[in-house]
C-alpha positions as CSV (number, residue, x, y, z in Angstrom):
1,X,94.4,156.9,35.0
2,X,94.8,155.5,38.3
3,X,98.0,155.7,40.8
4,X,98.1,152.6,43.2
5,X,100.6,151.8,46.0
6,X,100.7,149.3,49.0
7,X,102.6,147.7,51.5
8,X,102.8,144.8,54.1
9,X,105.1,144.6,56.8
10,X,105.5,141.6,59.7
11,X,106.4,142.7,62.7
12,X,107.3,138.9,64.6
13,X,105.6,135.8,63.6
14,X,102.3,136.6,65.1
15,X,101.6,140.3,64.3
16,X,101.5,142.2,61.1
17,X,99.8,145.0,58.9
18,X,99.3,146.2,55.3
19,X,97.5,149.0,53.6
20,X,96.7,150.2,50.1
21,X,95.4,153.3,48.7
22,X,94.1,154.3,44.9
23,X,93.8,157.5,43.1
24,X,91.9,157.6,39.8
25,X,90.9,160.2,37.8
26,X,88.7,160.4,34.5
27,X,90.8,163.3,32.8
28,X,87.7,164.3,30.1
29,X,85.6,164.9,32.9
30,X,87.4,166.0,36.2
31,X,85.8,162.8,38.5
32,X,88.1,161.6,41.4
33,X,88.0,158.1,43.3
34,X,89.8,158.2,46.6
35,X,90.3,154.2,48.0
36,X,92.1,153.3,51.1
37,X,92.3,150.1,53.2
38,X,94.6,149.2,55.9
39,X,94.3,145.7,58.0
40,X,95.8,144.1,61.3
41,X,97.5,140.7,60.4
42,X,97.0,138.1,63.6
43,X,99.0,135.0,63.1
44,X,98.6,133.4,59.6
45,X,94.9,132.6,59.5
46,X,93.7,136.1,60.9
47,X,93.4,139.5,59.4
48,X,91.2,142.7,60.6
49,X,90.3,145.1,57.8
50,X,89.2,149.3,57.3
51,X,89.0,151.0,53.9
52,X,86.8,153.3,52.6
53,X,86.3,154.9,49.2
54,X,85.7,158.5,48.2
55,X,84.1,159.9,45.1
56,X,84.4,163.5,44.0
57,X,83.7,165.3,39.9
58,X,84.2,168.9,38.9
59,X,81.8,168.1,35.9
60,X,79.3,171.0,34.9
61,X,77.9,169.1,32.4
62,X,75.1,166.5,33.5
63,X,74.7,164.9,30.1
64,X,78.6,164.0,29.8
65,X,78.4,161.6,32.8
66,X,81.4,158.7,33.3
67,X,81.0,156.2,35.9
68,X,82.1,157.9,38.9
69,X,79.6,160.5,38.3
70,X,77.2,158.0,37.8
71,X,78.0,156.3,41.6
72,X,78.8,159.6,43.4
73,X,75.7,158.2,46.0
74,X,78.3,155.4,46.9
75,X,81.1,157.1,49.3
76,X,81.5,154.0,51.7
77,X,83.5,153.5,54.5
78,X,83.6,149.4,55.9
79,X,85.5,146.8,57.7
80,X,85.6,143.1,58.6
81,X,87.6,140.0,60.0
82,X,88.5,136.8,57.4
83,X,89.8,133.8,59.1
84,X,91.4,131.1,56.7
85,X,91.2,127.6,57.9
């Protein structure tokens, strides 16, 4: 089941931020995604991101796998700019 909150907040007309963060957990097998992402809002047309995601599983059992067991490998961690014209 996953648990999901967010919020965005403008400061004045030119400068604002927002972030998000996810919890999910499989409840058969014990697996955990972690997600967070905040950004920098510049004006309307800019926004500067960071998140990263986080993978964990308690499972003993290697034939019983579910998808976050399957992508354990892919912790991440990135960032970025978008412009909108």
């Amino acid at each position: 089941f996953p648990v999901t909150i967010g919020f965005q907040k403008r400061l004045n007309s030119r400068w604002g931020y927002e972030g998000s963060g996810e919890w999910r957990k499989e409840l058969r097998e014990g697996s955990e995604l972690y997600s967070l992402k905040g950004a920098l809002l510049v004006g309307s047309a800019w926004k500067a991101y960071l998140g990263f995601d986080f993978m964990k599983s308690e499972n003993k059992n290697p034939q019983t796998k579910d998808f976050i067991e399957a992508n354990l490998a892919n912790d991440r961690v990135y960032g970025g700019v978008h412009y909108v014209f």
